[in-house]
C-alpha positions in Angstrom: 0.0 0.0 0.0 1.3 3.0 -0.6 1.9 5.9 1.5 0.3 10.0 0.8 1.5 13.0 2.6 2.5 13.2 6.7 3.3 9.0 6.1 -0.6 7.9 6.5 -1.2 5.0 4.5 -3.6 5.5 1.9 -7.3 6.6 2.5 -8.2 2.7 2.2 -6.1 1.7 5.0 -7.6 2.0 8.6 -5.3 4.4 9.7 -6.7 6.8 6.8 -9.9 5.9 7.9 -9.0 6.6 11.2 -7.2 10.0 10.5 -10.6 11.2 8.4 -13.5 9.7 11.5 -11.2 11.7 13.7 -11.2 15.5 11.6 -15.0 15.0 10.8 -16.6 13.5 14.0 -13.9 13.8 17.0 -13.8 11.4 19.6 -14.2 14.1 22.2 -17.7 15.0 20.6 -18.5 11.4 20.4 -18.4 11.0 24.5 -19.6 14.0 25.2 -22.9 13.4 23.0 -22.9 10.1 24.2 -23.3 10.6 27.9 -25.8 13.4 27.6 -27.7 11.2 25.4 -31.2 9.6 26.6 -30.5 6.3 23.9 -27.7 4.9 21.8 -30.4 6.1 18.8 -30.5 9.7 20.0 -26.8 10.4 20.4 -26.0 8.8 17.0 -28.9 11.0 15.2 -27.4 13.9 17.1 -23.8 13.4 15.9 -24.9 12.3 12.5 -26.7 16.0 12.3 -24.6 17.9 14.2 -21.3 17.0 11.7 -22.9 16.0 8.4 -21.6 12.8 8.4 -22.5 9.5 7.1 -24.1 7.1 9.0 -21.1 4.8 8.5 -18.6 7.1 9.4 -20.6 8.0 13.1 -21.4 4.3 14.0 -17.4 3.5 13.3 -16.9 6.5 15.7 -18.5 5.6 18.4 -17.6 1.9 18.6 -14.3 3.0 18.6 -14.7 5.8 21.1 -17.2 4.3 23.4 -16.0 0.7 25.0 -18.6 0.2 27.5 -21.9 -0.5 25.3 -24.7 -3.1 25.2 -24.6 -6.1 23.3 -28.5 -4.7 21.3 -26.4 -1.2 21.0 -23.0 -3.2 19.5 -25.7 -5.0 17.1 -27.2 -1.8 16.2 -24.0 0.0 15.4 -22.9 -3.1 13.2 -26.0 -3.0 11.3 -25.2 0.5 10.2 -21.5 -0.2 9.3 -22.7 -2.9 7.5 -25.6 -1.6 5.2 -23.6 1.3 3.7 
């Protein structure tokens, strides 16, 4: 794979992936809309308005920024990573 500018891996690799959750959704963001939140729905609605982003993009976020969740809010995250 080959490597683009400030040695990230391409955009395909997970560390571009990574780099580009980070700049549009930050994990900071992420915990702070996830504790206020009343549901696992509601924050990811919230963050999914709140920074334009695709639904993909925000459920990656989170599961990678919140460890302490649910097994129904783990399957519910999954379901969105998978049907984009």
């Amino acid at each position: 794979m080959r490597k683009c500018w400030a040695g990230l891996r391409h955009p395909g690799s997970n560390a571009g992936r990574a780099f580009a959750a980070e700049f549009l959704v930050p994990k900071a963001a992420v915990a702070r809309v996830w504790s206020a939140a009343t549901s696992c729905e509601r924050a990811f609605e919230t963050l999914c308005d709140q920074y334009a982003a695709r639904a993909e993009l925000v459920a990656w976020q989170i599961c990678k920024t919140i460890a302490e969740r649910t097994a129904e809010q783990t399957a519910f995250f999954a379901a969105l990573c998978q049907s984009t």
